[in-house]
C-alpha positions, 0 to 999 in steps of 0.5 A: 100161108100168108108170110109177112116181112118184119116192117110188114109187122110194124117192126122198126129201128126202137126194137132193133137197137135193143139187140146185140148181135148174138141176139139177132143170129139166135132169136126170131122177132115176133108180134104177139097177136093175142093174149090168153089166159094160159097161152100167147099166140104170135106171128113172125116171119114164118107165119103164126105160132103158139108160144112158150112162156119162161117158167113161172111168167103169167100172160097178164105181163104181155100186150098184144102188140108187144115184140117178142125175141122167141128161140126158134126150135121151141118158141119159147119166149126170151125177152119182152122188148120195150115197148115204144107206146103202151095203153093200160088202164087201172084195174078195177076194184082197189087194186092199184096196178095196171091192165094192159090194152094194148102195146106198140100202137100208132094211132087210136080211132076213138069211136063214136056215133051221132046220136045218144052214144056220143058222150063228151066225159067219156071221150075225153078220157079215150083221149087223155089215154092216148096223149099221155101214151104218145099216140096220135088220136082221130074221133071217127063218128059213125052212122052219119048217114043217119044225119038229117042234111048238111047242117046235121052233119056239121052240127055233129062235127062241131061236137067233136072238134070241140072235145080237143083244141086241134083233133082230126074228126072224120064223120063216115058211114062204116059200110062204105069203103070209100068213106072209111077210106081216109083213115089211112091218111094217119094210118100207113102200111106197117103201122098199127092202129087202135079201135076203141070205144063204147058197144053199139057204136060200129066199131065191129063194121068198121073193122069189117070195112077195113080189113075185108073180114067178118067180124061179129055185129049185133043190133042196137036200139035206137031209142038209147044207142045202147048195142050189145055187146059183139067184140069179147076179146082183143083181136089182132087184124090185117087191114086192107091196105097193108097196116094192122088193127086192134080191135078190142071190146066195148069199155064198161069203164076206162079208169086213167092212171098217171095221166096228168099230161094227158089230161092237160093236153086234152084240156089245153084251153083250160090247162093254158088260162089256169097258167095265167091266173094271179096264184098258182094255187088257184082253185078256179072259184072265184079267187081275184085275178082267176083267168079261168072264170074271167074266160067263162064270164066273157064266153070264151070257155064253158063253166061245164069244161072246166068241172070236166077237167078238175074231176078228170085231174082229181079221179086220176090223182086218186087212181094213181095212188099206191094201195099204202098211199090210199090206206094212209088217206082213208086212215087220216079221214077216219081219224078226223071222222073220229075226232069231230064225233068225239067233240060232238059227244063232248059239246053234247055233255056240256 
């Protein structure tokens, strides 16, 4: 059997220096590896385990990812560490809480291809989720063996770069070892690094390429890009050359929740203009001494970037409310609905 040391597992001084002593002569450091409905499997030291939950705790609360302190005899669960970055989404529905992803990540491989997969509104909400949680992202597009020369290529290239100020974009074929090689560039041994994206894309065949494993692959139709569907749970994988790799399932939807400064650092060019605009309650319409719509009048911004922002802050304002603060609103706007219907009746017996 396979055994790992604890910086093998990514283990490091933010979880060490939430321990006491007896903490440590007593319980045993593991890494949860997958979360299911009824039960949390881990791996420490001593190789995997299936683990115990405290009476009453629902898996729903765990990562993968996530450090445990597990009693050794029975491998119940003790504590749940703190988490030095965590990955969640809003849950679907009116439901306000969150959901987690994943837990203690290094870095996310946003995937993408070149071709009618890449979708900037998309992308960019990949990348707020991983400013906002402190995580370094890297846009790998796949299937750049289907680019049509050099110029293609570049072209490609191009559209990724412009989707962050400063973003790390690698153009690869996920088959071949050596292109995906560079990867670990921002990906060293220990460190666990996030694969996320749309079905269809090649994230299966990447992981494939870095871990020597046999994922599940499913074909695509390359009229629409649109593949179906191979990863259906979040898989916890060694990678070749010693770091750790989640791979989770295509996202039908990535709802952003408190993500503010996320959004603005994806979106720095814009966020930065809007800082120098005469009125710091500009809309960004039109108002004298807007610097925003100066730079999209003089080329330096599209007008589109902007309306990608604005809906991007918007939907997150909205998404990060509390169900009594979204309950307040609908009841404030069904009151003025009410209210314009009573003067239209009034004005209509006049």
């Amino acid at each position: 059997m396979l055994t790992h040391t604890l910086a093998d597992l990514g283990w490091s001084a933010h979880f060490m220096q939430q321990l006491d002593i007896e903490a440590l002569e007593t319980l045993q450091p593991m890494r949860v590896s997958a979360v299911h409905r009824d039960r949390l499997e881990a791996i420490g030291t001593a190789g995997p385990a299936a683990l115990t939950l405290p009476g009453g705790q629902e898996t729903g609360a765990y990562a993968i990812g996530d450090w445990l302190m597990v009693e050794p005899e029975t491998l119940r669960v003790i504590t749940l560490l703190d988490r030095a970055t965590t990955l969640a989404r809003r849950a679907a529905g009116t439901d306000a809480r969150q959901q987690l992803l994943a837990a203690n990540v290094d870095v996310m491989f946003i995937t993408t291809s070149c071709n009618a997969d890449f979708n900037p509104r998309r992308l960019e909400r990949y990348l707020a989720l991983a400013e906002q949680a402190g995580i370094t992202p890297v846009l790998v597009m796949t299937k750049a063996d289907g680019c049509a020369g050099t110029e293609a290529r570049e072209d490609w290239r191009a559209r990724g770069e412009a989707l962050m100020p400063g973003l790390a974009v690698q153009l690869l074929d996920a088959r071949d070892p050596a292109q995906v090689a560079p990867l670990t560039d921002w990906w060293r041994k220990g460190q666990t690094a996030v694969l996320l994206g749309s079905s269809g894309v090649g994230k299966s065949t990447l992981a494939n390429t870095l871990c020597g494993g046999a994922q599940g692959t499913g074909g695509i139709r390359e009229d629409d890009a649109k593949g179906r569907h191979t990863t259906t749970r979040r898989d916890f994988l060694r990678a070749s050359h010693g770091g750790w790799l989640i791979d989770t399932p295509g996202l039908r939807a990535l709802r952003l929740q408190a993500a503010e400064e996320g959004i603005d650092a994806v979106f720095s060019d814009v966020a930065e203009l809007a800082e120098q605009c005469r009125f710091s309650d500009c809309r960004h319409e039109g108002e004298p001494g807007c610097a925003v719509q100066a730079a999209i009048a003089e080329g330096r911004l599209e007008a589109d970037r902007l309306r990608r922002w604005q809906k991007l802050r918007a939907e997150d304002r909205r998404n990060s409310e509390t169900i009594a603060e979204a309950r307040h609103r609908d009841r404030q706007f069904g009151k003025i609905v009410r209210e314009a219907m009573r003067e239209r009746d009034r004005r209509g017996k006049s």
